[in-house]
C-alpha angles and dihedrals in degrees: 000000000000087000091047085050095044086057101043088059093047091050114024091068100053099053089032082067091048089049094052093046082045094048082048088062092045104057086038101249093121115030124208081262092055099042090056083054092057081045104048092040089061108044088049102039128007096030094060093043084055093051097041083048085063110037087048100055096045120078099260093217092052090045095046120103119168099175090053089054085053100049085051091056091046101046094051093037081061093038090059099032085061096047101059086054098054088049092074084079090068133070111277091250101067104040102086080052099047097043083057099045096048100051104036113086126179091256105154095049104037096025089062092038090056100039095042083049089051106036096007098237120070086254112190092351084107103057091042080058091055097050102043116021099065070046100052091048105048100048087043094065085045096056108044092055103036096052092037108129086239095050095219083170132198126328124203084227090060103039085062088043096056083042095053081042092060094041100046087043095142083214094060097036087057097044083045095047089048099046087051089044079058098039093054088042090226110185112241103222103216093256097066089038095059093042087042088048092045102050088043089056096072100044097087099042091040094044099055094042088055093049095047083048093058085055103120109193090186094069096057097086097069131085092351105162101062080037086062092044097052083045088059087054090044106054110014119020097049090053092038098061100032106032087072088052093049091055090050087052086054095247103151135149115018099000089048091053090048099053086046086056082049095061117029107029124111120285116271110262092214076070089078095049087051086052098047095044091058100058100273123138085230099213100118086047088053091052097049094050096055091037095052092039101060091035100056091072095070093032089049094052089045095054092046090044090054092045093040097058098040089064098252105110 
């Protein structure tokens, strides 16, 4: 019963938060415009303060793990690697989709949200983000036009946009500047503690309200079987196959529960704009979001129960 416990109050709060942004958009007090404010507010300013706040108080040398690193960008190179074969099952329309919506989970969100309500900092949140997301990006925009059932094909243009995209991320720039603030040992004088502090304070509530407020019911009708497919992938078969190889490694507490966020959390919604923006339909996107997103709070819990209660977090 104590584990059960342990893993409602990891997970309840954070979906509870997303209800209630969801709930927002329901009654009309925040609209879809204002939602991708709150979102876009969060990935570019309080989220990175909240990540800095953490890599520069911490000793660099004890926090870094490069191993750990490693074991992020293999996991989702094979991740990634698996699902574009699987989507040859599907029609050749929705592969470059489904290859997106199944490995691209909302790790720097609700990675941070679950790790800073269970150990309260982000712990090893900033070095799987290292690892994954200029990961995550990069193979995204590969993906979708390369896979696109009109094969544009790759641009040089866009090949040093999606670069300039994974140097200026708001979210890297803020882990990097931190781990060199650490590095360098540079003293923090209080006033900059406390605003620091502050700023960081609102990243996580208003981060998850915003991302329950992007939730959009009406698109879940369409495409729904290789939605449930890429759902499967999501939230089962990745954690599935790697937690077991992450507790061989000896990764346990804070770094296990962040490759499990890693694995099975919902797909990123930023997934759907990148669709959309290459040329997809995105309903199959769409349907993953909101699928993954309401599902992971009964997957999330079962994964912590079952770690929880066999010693590991």
């Amino acid at each position: 019963m104590d584990n059960l416990i342990f893993c409602l109050n990891a997970t309840v709060p954070v979906f509870l938060m997303m209800l209630l942004g969801f709930i927002f958009r329901r009654v009309g007090f925040v609209d879809k415009a204002f939602a991708d404010k709150i979102n876009g507010f969060v990935f570019k300013a309080a989220l990175p303060v909240l990540l800095f706040q953490d890599m520069s108080g911490a000793d660099f040398f004890a926090q870094w793990d490069g191993g750990f690193v490693g074991l992020c960008f293999g996991v989702t190179a094979v991740s990634i690697l698996a699902m574009i074969l699987l989507s040859h099952v599907l029609s050749r329309e929705l592969r470059g989709e489904f290859v997106q919506a199944s490995y691209r989970s909302s790790v720097a969100l609700l990675g941070v949200a679950f790790i800073q309500n269970i150990y309260g900092t982000a712990g090893a949140a900033p070095l799987m983000i290292i690892g994954a997301v200029p990961l995550y990006n990069i193979a995204a925009v590969l993906i979708l036009a390369l896979m696109h059932p009109d094969q544009g094909g790759l641009s040089r243009d866009r090949l040093l946009r999606t670069f300039k995209k994974v140097v200026t991320n708001p979210i890297l720039i803020g882990i990097v500047v931190g781990m060199v603030w650490s590095l360098l040992r540079i003293p923090q004088p209080v006033i900059l503690q406390k605003s620091v502090d502050s700023f960081a304070g609102v990243a996580t509530p208003m981060g998850l309200i915003g991302l329950g407020a992007s939730v959009d019911p009406e698109q879940a009708l369409a495409k729904l079987k290789p939605s449930l497919l890429a759902v499967f992938c999501k939230l089962f078969l990745f954690a599935a196959v790697f937690l077991p190889l992450a507790v061989w490694l000896g990764y346990r507490t804070d770094k296990l529960v962040t490759v499990l966020i890693m694995l099975a959390s919902s797909t990123t919604s930023s997934s759907y704009v990148m669709a959309r923006g290459q040329g997809y339909d995105g309903a199959l996107t769409a349907n993953t979001i909101l699928l993954t997103t309401f599902l992971s709070a009964f997957t999330l819990t079962g994964w912590l129960y079952v770690l929880r209660s066999m010693g590991l977090i």
